[in-house]
C-alpha positions in Angstrom: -0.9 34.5 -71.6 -3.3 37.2 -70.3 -5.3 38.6 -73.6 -5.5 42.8 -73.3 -9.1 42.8 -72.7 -8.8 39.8 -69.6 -5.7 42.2 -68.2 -7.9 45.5 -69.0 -10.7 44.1 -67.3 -8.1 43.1 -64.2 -6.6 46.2 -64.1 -10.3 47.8 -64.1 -11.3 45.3 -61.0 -8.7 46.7 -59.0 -8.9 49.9 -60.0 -12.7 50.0 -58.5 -11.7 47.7 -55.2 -8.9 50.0 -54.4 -11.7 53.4 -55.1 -14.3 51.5 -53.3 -11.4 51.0 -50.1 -11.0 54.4 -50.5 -14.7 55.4 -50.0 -15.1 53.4 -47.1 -12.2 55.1 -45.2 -13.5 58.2 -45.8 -17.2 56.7 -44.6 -15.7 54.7 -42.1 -12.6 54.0 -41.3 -13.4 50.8 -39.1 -14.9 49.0 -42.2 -11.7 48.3 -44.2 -10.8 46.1 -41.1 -14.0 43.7 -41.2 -14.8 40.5 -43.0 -17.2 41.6 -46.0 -19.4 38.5 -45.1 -19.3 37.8 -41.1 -18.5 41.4 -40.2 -16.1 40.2 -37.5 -12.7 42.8 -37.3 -9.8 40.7 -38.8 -6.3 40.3 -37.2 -4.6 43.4 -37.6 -0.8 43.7 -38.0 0.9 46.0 -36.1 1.2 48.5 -38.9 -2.4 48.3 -39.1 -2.9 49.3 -35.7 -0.7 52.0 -35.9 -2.7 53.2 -38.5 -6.1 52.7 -36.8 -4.6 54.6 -33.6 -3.3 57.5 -35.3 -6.4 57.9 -37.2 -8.2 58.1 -34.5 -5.9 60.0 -32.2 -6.1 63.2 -34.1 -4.5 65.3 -31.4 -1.4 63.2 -31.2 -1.9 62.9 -27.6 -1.8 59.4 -26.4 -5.4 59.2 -25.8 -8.4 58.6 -28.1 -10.5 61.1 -26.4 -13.8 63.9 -26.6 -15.0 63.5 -29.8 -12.0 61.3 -31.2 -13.8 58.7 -28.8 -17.4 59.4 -30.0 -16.2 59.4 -33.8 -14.6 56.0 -32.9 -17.3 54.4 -31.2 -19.8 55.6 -34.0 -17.7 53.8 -36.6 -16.6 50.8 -34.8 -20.1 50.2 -33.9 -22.2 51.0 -37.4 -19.3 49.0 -39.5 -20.5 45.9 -37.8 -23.9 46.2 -39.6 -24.7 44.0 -42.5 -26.1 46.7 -44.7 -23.4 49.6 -45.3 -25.1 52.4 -42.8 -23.8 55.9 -42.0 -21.9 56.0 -38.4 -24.7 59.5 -38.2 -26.9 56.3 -38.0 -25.8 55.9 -34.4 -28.0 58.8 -32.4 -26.4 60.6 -29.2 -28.2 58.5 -27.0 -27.3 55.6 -28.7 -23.6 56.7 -28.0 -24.3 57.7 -25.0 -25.3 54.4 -23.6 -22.4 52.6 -25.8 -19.9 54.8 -24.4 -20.9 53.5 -20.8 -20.8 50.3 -21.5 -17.3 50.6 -23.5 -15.7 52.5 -20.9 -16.6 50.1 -18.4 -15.2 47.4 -20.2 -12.1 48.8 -21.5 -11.4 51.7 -19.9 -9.0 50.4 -17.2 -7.8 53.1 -15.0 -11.1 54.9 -15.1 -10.1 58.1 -16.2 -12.7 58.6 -19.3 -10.6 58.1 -21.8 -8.7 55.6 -24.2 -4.7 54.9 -23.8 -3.3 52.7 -26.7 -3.2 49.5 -24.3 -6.6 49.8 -23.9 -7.2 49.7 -27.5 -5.1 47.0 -28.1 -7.1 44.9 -25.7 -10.1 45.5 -28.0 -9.0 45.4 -31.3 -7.8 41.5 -32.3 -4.0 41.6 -33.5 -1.4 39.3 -34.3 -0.7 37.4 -30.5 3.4 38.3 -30.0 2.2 42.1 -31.1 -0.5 41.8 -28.6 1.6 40.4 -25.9 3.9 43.6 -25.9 0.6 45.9 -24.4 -0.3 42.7 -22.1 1.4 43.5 -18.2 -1.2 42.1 -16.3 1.0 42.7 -13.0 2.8 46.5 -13.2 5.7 46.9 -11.8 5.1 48.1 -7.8 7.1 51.2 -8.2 9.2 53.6 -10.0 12.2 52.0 -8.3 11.4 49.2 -10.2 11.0 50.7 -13.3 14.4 52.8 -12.8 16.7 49.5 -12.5 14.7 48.1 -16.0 15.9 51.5 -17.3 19.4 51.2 -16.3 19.8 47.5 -17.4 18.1 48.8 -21.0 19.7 52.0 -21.4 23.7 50.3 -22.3 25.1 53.5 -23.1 24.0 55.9 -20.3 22.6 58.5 -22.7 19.3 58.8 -20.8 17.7 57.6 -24.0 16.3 53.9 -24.7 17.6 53.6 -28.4 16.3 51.9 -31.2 18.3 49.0 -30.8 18.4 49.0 -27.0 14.3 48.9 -27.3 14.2 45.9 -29.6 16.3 44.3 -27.2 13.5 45.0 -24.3 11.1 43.8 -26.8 13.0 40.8 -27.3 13.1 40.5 -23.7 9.8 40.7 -22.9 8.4 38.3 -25.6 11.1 35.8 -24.3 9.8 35.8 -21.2 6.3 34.8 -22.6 7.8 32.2 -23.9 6.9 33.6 -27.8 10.3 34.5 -28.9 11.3 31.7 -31.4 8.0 32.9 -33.4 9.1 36.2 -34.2 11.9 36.8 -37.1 14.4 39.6 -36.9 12.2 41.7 -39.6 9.2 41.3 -36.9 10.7 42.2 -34.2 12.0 45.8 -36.3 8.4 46.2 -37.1 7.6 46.3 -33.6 10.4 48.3 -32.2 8.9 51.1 -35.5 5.8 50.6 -34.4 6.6 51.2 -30.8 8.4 54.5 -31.6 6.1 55.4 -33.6 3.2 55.1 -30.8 5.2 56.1 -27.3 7.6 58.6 -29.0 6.4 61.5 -28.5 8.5 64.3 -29.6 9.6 62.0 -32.6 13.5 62.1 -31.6 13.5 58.4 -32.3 14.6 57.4 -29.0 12.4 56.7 -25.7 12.9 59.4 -22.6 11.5 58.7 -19.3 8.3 59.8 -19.4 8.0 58.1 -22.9 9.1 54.7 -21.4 7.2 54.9 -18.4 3.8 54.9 -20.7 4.8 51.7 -22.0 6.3 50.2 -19.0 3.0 50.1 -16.5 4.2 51.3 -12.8 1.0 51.6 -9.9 2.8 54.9 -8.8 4.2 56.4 -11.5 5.6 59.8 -10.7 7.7 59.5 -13.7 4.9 60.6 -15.7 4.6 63.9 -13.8 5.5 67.2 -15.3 9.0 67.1 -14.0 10.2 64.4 -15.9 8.6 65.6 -19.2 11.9 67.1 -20.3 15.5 65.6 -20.0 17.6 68.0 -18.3 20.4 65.9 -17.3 20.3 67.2 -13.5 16.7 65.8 -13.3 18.1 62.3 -14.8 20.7 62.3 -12.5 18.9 62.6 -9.6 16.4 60.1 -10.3 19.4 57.6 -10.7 21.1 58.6 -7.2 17.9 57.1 -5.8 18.4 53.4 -7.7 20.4 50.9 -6.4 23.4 49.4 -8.8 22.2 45.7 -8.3 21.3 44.9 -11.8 18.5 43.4 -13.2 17.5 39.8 -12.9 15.5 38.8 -15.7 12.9 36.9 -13.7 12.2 40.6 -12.9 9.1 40.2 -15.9 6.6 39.0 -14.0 3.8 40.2 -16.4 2.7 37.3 -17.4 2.6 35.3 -14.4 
């Protein structure tokens, strides 16, 4: 059995890890996710990320933008130093040239600025969580898109529900051939996580424009100001363009 002073002493240890965690988030967020020794970013869950985009999302926009992009780089940057150094460390022309090189790297579409599937491809996370931002081949049009919405959304609400988004998550991590290693629990934490990132207006339930920032399309006019509320005469309309064949699952080609 623990003697007081061996369990005071314990309780004090913690107490100062869990104020020196603390400290460092206020300092710099990015820290708490490195290796003490190495410095290398750990695997992060997918609550993690979350956290880690809306921290640095401060806007709530969907984009880590402005100065949410230079606080960001800063402290992604000056965490990765062996010696505990401010992210004011990193001067503006420091940034400047790090913020070149980042968004040439990461920055996919090119439009000066940071969507969450961009982030995810920088940030290591656990691989099925990964695999959900991962459509290296978007879908060709909104057509496209329109029949995956019909097939997903069961009940015709013009919503993708909870549930019927877990089952497109289930989908598409079947289809990479990942789905026996992710338990029931997981695959909640995901579909949370999810809602949590693309929804928006915090119904919790997907509307077009919300699904069409996690479903990739090359031409997406679903994302157009139009579509950014769900009068049911706009959602009807789209659907008289979409043809009733239903969806053949060897429709996700993303990872192909």
């Amino acid at each position: 059995m623990e003697s007081p002073s061996a369990a005071t002493a314990s309780a004090a240890a913690a107490a100062a890890a869990a104020k020196r965690v603390q400290i460092e988030k206020a300092h710099n967020f990015m820290r708490q996710y490195r290796d003490p020794e190495s410095r290398e970013l750990k695997k992060l869950s997918a609550n993690q990320f979350m956290d880690v985009w809306a921290h640095y999302d401060k806007d709530g926009n969907g984009y880590i933008e402005g100065t949410e992009l230079d606080g960001f780089l800063r402290e992604f940057v000056s965490s990765a130093n062996a010696t505990d150094i401010s992210p004011e460390a990193v001067t503006d022309t420091m940034l400047e040239e790090l913020k070149s090189c980042f968004m040439e790297a990461y920055d996919d579409n090119q439009d000066g600025k940071i969507d969450i599937r961009e982030l995810a491809q920088l940030l290591p996370m656990e691989e099925n969580f990964l695999l959900l931002f991962r459509f290296d081949n978007p879908l060709e049009s909104s057509v496209e898109f329109m029949k995956i919405w019909r097939e997903y959304d069961t009940d015709n609400s013009g919503y993708i529900e909870a549930d019927e988004l877990k089952n497109f998550l289930r989908d598409l991590l079947k289809e990479a051939k990942k789905i026996n290693d992710v338990s029931e629990d997981k695959l909640i934490e995901y579909t949370d996580t999810m809602l949590q990132v693309f929804d928006a207006n915090k119904d919790g339930r997907l509307q077009l424009s919300e699904m069409a920032k996690l479903l990739p399309v090359k031409e997406n006019f679903l994302c157009r100001q139009v579509f950014k509320v769900s009068a049911g005469l706009k959602y009807t309309f789209a659907f008289t363009c979409v043809p009733s064949k239903p969806l053949n699952p060897s429709n996700f080609n993303y990872y192909r």
